[in-house]
Every structure is written in structure tokens, then in C-alpha cells.
Rosetta silent file (secondary structure, phi, psi, omega in degrees, C-alpha in Angstrom):
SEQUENCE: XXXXXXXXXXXXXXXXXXXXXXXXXXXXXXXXXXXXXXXXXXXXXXXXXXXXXXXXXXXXXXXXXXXXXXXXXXXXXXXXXXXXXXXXXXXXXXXXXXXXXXXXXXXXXXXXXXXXXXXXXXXXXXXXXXXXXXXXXXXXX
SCORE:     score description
SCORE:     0.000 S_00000001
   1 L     0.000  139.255  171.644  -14.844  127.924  135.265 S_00000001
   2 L   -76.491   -3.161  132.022  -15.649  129.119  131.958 S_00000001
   3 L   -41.586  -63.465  163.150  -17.317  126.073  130.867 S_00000001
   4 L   -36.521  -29.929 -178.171  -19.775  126.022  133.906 S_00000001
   5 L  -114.799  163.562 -169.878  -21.417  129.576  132.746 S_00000001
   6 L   -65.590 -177.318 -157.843  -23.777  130.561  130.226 S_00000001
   7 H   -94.771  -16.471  165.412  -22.910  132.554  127.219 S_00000001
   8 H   -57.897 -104.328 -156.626  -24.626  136.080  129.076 S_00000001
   9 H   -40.289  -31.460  171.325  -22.316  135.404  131.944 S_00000001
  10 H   -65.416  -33.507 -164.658  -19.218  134.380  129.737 S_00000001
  11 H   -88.350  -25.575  175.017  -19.351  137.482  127.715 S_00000001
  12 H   -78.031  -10.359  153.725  -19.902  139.821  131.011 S_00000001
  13 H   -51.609  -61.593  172.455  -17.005  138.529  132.269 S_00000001
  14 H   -39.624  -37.531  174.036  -15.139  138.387  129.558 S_00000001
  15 H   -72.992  -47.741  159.546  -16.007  142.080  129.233 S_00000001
  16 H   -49.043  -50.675  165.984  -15.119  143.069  132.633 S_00000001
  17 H   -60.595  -24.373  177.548  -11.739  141.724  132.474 S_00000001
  18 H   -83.248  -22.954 -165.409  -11.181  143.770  129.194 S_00000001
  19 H  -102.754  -26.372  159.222  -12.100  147.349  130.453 S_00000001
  20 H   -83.015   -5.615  179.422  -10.032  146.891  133.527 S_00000001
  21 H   -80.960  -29.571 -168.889   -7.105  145.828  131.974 S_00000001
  22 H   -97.232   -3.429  167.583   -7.373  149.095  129.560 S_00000001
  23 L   -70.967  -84.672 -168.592   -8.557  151.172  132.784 S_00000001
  24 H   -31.568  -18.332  164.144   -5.141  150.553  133.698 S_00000001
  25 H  -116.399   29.757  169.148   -3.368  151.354  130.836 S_00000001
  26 H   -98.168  -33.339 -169.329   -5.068  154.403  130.508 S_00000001
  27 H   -89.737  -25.814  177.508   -4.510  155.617  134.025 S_00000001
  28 H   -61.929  -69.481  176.868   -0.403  154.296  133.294 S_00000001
  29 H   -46.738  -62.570 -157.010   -0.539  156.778  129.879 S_00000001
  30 H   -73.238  -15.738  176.674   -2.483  159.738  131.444 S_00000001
  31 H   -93.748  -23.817  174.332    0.533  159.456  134.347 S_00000001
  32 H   -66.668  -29.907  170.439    3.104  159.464  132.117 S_00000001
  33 H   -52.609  -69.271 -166.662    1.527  162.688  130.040 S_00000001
  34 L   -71.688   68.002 -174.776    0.725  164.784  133.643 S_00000001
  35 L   -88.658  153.350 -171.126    4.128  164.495  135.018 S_00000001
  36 L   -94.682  -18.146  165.636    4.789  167.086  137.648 S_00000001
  37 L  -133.907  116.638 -174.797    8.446  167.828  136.314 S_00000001
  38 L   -84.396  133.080 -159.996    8.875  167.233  133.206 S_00000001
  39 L   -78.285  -49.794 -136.689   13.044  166.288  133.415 S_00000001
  40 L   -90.199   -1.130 -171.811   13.381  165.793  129.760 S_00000001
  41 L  -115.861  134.492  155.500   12.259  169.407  127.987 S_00000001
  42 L  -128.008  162.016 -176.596   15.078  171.829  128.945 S_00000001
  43 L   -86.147  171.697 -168.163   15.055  175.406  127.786 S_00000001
  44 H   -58.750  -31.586  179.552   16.856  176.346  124.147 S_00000001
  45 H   -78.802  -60.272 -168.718   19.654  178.127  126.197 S_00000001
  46 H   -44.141  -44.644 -166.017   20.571  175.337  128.703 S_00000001
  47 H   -40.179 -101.572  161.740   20.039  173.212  125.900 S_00000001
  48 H    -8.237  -81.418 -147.893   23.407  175.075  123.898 S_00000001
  49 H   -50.185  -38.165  177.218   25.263  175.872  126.712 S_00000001
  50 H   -47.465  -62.654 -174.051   25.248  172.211  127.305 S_00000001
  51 H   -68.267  -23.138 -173.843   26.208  170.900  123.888 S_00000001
  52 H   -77.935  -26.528  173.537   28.690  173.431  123.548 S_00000001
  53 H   -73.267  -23.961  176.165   30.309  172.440  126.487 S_00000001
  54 H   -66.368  -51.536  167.492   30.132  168.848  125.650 S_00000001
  55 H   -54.970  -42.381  157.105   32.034  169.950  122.257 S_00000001
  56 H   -11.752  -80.193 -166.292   34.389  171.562  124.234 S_00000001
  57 H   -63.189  -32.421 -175.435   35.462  168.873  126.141 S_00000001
  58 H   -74.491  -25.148  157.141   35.583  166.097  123.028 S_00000001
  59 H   -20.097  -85.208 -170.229   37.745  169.152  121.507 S_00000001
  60 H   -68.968  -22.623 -170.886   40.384  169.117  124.122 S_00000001
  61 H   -89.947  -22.749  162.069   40.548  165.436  124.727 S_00000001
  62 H   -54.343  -60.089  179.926   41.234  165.149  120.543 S_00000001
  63 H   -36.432  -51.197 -162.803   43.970  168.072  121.094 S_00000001
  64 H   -60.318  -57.859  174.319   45.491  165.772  124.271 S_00000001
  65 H   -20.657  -68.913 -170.811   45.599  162.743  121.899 S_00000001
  66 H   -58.285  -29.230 -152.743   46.951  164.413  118.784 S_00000001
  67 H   -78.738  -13.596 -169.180   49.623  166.335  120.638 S_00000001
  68 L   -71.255  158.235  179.970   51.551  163.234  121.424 S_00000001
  69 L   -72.044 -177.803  147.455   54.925  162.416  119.300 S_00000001
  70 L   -69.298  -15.469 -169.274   55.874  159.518  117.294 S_00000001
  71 L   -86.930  -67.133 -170.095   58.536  158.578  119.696 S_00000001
  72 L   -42.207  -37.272 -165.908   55.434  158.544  122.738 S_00000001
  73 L   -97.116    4.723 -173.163   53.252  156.638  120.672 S_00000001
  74 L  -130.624    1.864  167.978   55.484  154.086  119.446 S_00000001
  75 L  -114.440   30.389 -166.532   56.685  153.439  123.272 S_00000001
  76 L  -114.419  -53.312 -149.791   52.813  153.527  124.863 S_00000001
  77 H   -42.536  -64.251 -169.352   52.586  150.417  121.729 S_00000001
  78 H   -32.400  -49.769 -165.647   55.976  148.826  122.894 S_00000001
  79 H   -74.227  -17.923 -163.039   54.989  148.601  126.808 S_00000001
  80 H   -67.399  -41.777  179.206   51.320  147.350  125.714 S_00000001
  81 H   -34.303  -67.913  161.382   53.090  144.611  124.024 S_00000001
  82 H   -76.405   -5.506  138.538   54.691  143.504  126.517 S_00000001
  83 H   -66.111  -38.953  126.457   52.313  143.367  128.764 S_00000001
  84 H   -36.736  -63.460  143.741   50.900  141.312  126.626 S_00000001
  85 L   -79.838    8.421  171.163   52.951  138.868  126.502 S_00000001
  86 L   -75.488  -46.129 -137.002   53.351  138.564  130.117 S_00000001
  87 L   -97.635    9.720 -171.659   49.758  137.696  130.543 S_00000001
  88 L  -122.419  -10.811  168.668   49.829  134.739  127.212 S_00000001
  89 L   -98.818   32.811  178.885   53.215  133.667  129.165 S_00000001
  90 L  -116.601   -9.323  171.722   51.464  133.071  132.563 S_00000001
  91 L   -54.130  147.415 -177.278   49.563  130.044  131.151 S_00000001
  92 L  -100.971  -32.372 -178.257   49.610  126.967  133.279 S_00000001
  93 L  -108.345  151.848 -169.902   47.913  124.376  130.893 S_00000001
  94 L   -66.146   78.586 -178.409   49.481  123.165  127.341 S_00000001
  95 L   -68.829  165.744 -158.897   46.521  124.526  124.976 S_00000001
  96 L   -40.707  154.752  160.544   45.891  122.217  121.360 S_00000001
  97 L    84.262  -76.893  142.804   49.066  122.357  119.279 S_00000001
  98 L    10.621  -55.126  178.802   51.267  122.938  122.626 S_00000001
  99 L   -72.425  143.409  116.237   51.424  119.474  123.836 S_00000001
 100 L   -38.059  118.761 -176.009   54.185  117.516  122.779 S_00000001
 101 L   -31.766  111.406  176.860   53.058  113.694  121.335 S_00000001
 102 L   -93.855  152.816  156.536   52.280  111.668  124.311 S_00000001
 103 L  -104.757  112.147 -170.447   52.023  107.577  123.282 S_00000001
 104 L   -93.747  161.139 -154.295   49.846  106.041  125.452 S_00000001
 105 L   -98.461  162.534 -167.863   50.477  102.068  126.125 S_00000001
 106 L   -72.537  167.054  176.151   47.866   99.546  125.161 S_00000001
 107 L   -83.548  124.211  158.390   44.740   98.828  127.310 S_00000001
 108 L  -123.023  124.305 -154.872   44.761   95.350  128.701 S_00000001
 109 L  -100.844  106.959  175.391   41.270   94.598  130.162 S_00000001
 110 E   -85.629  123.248 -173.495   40.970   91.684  132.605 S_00000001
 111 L  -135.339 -169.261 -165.996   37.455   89.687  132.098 S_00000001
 112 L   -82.444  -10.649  176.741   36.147   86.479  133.327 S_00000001
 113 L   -65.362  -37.933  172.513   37.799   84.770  130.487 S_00000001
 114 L   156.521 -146.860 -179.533   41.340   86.149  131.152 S_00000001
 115 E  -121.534  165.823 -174.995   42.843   89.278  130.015 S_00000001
 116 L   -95.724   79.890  173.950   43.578   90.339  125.935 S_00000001
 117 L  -115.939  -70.645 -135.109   47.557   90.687  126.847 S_00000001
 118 H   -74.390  -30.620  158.166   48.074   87.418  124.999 S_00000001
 119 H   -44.216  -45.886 -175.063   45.872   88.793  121.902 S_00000001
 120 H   -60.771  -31.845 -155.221   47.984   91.692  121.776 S_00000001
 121 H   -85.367  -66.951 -128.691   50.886   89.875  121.320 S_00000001
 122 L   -77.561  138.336  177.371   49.730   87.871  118.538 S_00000001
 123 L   -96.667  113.826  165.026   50.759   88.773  114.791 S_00000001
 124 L   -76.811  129.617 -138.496   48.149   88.394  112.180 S_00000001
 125 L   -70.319  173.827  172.181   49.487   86.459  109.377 S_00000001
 126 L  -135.882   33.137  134.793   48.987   89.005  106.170 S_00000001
 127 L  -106.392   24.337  162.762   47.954   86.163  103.728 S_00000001
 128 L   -78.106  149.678  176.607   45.113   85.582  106.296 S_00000001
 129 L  -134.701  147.099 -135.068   41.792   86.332  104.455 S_00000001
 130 L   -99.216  -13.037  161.769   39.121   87.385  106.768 S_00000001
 131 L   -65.719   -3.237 -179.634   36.104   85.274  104.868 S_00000001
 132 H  -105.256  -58.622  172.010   37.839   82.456  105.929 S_00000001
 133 H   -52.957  -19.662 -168.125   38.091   82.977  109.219 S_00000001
 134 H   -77.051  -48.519 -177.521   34.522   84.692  109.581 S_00000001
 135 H   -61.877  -24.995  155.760   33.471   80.535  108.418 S_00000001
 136 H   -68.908   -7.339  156.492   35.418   79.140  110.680 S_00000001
 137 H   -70.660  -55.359 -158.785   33.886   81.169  113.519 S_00000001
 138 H   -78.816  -15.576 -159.929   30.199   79.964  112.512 S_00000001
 139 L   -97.424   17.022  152.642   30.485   76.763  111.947 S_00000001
 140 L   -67.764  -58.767 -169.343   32.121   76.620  115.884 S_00000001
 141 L   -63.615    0.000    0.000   29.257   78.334  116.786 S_00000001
């Protein structure tokens, strides 16, 4: 532990552990320099012949594009379309918006008291005022 050693022993450790970690990324760097093939330098001819051939090909596949009509190009859109809509008419579930208004029926909750069915029923008067009733709760209580 580095608490247990003295401040001699702490620093030759400490020092040991730094010059191998930078042996190592010295010996990583000096293999990446001496490589025995280097892949990435080609010569100035290959080099060309390459790009020109690359330009070539991006050439001819613009020509293939370009060459098509208006009629071909407005009947590659047409089948894409529809093929589209095939695949937004294969849903099986009703996404937001979709659903048609369901009404769902009240909860009635069975406790040890009864159940609130009979609450439900009940009309609150609409000249009840609700300070009157909150005093008539406490002073039951």
C-alpha cells in the first residue's frame, strides 16, 4: 500500500510505473513508424490510374441515371408509392387519432363498507354549498 512506504520508496515506485507505461508507448509508436509494408503510400501512377477509374465509374452511373425519361421516372415514383402504402395499410393496432371514442362505464369498487354504486347514483343538489357540508363532516367527527 502506498501509505505503508516511505517517501524514497513511494517516489521509486511511482517512477517505475511511469517509464514502463511510456516504454510501451514508445515501442507501440516506433512499430507503427517501421512497418514492413507500408499499405497506405502507393506510387503517383497507381495513384491516377485509380482515381481516374473511380471517375469513370461515378461518370457512367450519372449518364445511367440521367438517361432515363420523364415517363420512367414518373412510373419508378408511382410504384414506390404504392408500395408505400401497402406497408402503412398492413397496420394491426389503431395508432393516437385512429381509435374511435370508446366510453368506458363507471368503476364501482367493493370495500368493507359496501360498494360506491349507491354514491354514484346520487344527484348533488346544485344549491348545495360545500362549506356547509365540510362543517357538518367535523363536527360528526
Amino acid at each position: 500500500m502506498s501509505y505503508e512506504k516511505t517517501d524514497a520508496e513511494l517516489d521509486g515506485s511511482v517512477k517505475s510505473d511511469v517509464d514502463s507505461f511510456f516504454k510501451k508507448l514508445k515501442t507501440k509508436r516506433e512499430a507503427k513508424r517501421n512497418l514492413e509494408k507500408q499499405y497506405l503510400l502507393l506510387q503517383p501512377e497507381d495513384l491516377r490510374q485509380r482515381v481516374e477509374a473511380q471517375q469513370r465509374k461515378r461518370r457512367e452511373a450519372q449518364k445511367e441515371s440521367s438517361s432515363l425519361l420523364d415517363y420512367d421516372c414518373t412510373l419508378r415514383k408511382y410504384i414506390e408509392e404504392e408500395k408505400n402504402k401497402e406497408k402503412r395499410a398492413c397496420k394491426g393496432v389503431a395508432q393516437l387519432g385512429e381509435q374511435s371514442k370508446q366510453s368506458v362505464p363507471p368503476l364501482v369498487i367493493g370495500n368493507e363498507y359496501g360498494s360506491n354504486i349507491d354514491v354514484l347514483d346520487q344527484q348533488i343538489p346544485a344549491d348545495l354549498k360545500f362549506f356547509e357540508l365540510e362543517k357538518a363532516w367535523t363536527t360528526k367527527a
